[in-house]
VOBA-400815 format. One line per 3 residues: number of its first residue (from 1); for each residue x negated, y, z of C-alpha. Coordinates in steps of 0.1 Angstrom, whole numbers, always signed. Example, Ala and Ser with C-alpha at 12.3 -4.5 7.8 and 13.67 -1.06 7.14 Angstrom:
% VOBA-400815
1 = -123/-45/+78; -137/-11/+71
END
This chain:
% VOBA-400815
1 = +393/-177/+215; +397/-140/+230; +365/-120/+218
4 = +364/-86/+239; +339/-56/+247; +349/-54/+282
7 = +335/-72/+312; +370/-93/+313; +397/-106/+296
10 = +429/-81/+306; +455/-97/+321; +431/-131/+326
13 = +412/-141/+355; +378/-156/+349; +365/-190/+364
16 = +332/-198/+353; +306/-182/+334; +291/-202/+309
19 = +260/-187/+293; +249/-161/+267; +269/-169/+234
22 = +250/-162/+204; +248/-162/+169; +227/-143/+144
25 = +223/-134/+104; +198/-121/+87; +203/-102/+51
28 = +180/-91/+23; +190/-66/-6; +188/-75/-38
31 = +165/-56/-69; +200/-50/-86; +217/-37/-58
34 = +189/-17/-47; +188/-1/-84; +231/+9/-81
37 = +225/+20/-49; +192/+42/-61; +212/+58/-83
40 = +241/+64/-58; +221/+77/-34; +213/+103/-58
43 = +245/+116/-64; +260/+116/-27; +288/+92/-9
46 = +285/+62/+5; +264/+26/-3; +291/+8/-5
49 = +272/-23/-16; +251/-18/+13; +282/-12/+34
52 = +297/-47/+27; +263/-65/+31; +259/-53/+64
55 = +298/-63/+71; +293/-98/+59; +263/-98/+78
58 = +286/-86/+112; +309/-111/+104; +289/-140/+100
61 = +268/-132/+133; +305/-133/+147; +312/-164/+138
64 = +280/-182/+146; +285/-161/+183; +322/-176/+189
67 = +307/-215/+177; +280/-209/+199; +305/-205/+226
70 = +333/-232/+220; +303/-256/+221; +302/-247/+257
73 = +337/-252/+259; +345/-218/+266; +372/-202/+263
76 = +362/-163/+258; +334/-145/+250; +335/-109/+272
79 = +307/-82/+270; +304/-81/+233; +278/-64/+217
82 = +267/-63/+180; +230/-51/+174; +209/-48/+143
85 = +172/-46/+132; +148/-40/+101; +131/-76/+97
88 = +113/-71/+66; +110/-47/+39; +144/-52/+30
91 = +158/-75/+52; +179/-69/+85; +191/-89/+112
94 = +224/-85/+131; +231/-103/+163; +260/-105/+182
97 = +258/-115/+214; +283/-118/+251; +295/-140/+281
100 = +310/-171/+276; +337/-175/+300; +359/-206/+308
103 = +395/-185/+324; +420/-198/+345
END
């Protein structure tokens, strides 16, 4: 399934427009990670624990996006966008969201 950031698919034509595709995560930190990172954030340079939660949190509201489209029976997703949001003390939410198109 072509996943793109642009209003079409280059080189395809598009023949129906299917919906919003969407899928969404959401992540909490951990006590121990918070404590490493504490400590890190101390010294300088980047989270990197918080760096792959947040990743794994991209990814996963990816994948839930492009299932949320092939149950459509679509065949692209165009106008991808990735957003995310505080939820709780701790927690964030990222959604990714975009078109699903059926292409001839």
């Amino acid at each position: 399934m072509d996943v793109v950031t642009p209003e079409t698919v280059p080189g395809r034509e598009i023949a129906e427009s299917l919906g919003i595709a969407r899928g969404n995560t959401v992540k909490a930190r951990n006590v121990g990670r918070d404590i490493t990172q504490s400590i890190r954030n101390l010294t300088g340079g980047e989270l990197k624990a918080y760096s792959e939660l947040l990743t794994e949190a991209r990814d996963e509201a990816l994948e839930r996006m492009v299932a949320d489209a092939e149950s459509m029976d679509a065949d692209a997703i165009v106008n991808v966008r990735l957003e995310s949001s505080e939820i709780a003390n701790g927690g964030s939410e990222v959604i990714a969201y975009g078109t699903a198109v059926r292409l001839r």
